[in-house]
C-alpha positions, 0 to 999 in steps of 0.5 A: 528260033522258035519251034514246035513240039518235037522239032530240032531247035538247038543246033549246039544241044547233046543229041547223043549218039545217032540211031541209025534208019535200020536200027529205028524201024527194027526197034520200033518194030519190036516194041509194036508187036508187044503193043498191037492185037495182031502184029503179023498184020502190020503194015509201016511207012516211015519217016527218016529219023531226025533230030528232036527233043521231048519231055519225058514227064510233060511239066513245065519244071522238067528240061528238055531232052534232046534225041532222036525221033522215027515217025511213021503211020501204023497199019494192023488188023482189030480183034475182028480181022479187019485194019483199023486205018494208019496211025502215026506213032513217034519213037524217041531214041537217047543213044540207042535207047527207045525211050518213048512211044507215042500215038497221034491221037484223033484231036492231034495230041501226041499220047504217051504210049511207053513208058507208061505215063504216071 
């Protein structure tokens, strides 16, 4: 079966433990206020969590890793006051742990956010 970035595409693989809907959005909270100008003013909208696998460095020589992931549209407020429109942003999890943070940027790439890419 061939599939997209991101997607669950090994029904047997170790996914490790599953992070749950609650711990996702809260972790993922957590980590956006430490990354946005104003975090009081965010706004989400989440995805449910699901299966996923993701390069940590993205070479061709590095295997996959099989997790977690939560998506969702970001919402907060610029230095100026003003919202700056949703953005999607994928979490990926490896029992419990946040592992990665990225952004979907204006030219559809997904934008390695945290850790930060070398």
């Amino acid at each position: 079966m061939r599939a997209t970035y991101g997607t669950a595409v090994v029904a047997d693989a170790d996914y490790g433990s599953p992070v749950s809907q609650e711990d996702a959005q809260s972790r993922a909270a957590s980590f956006m206020k430490t990354y946005l100008k104003d975090p009081l003013s965010a706004q989400y909208d989440w995805k449910p969590v699901k299966r996923a696998w993701i390069h940590m460095q993205p070479t061709a020589f590095k295997p996959r890793m099989y997790g977690y992931a939560l998506e969702g549209l970001i919402n907060s407020k610029n230095s100026y006051g003003g919202y700056v429109g949703f953005t999607s942003f994928r979490f990926f999890y490896r029992d419990g742990k946040l592992l990665q943070v990225a952004e979907l940027t204006e030219d559809g790439m997904w934008s390695q956010v945290h850790p930060p890419p070398p």
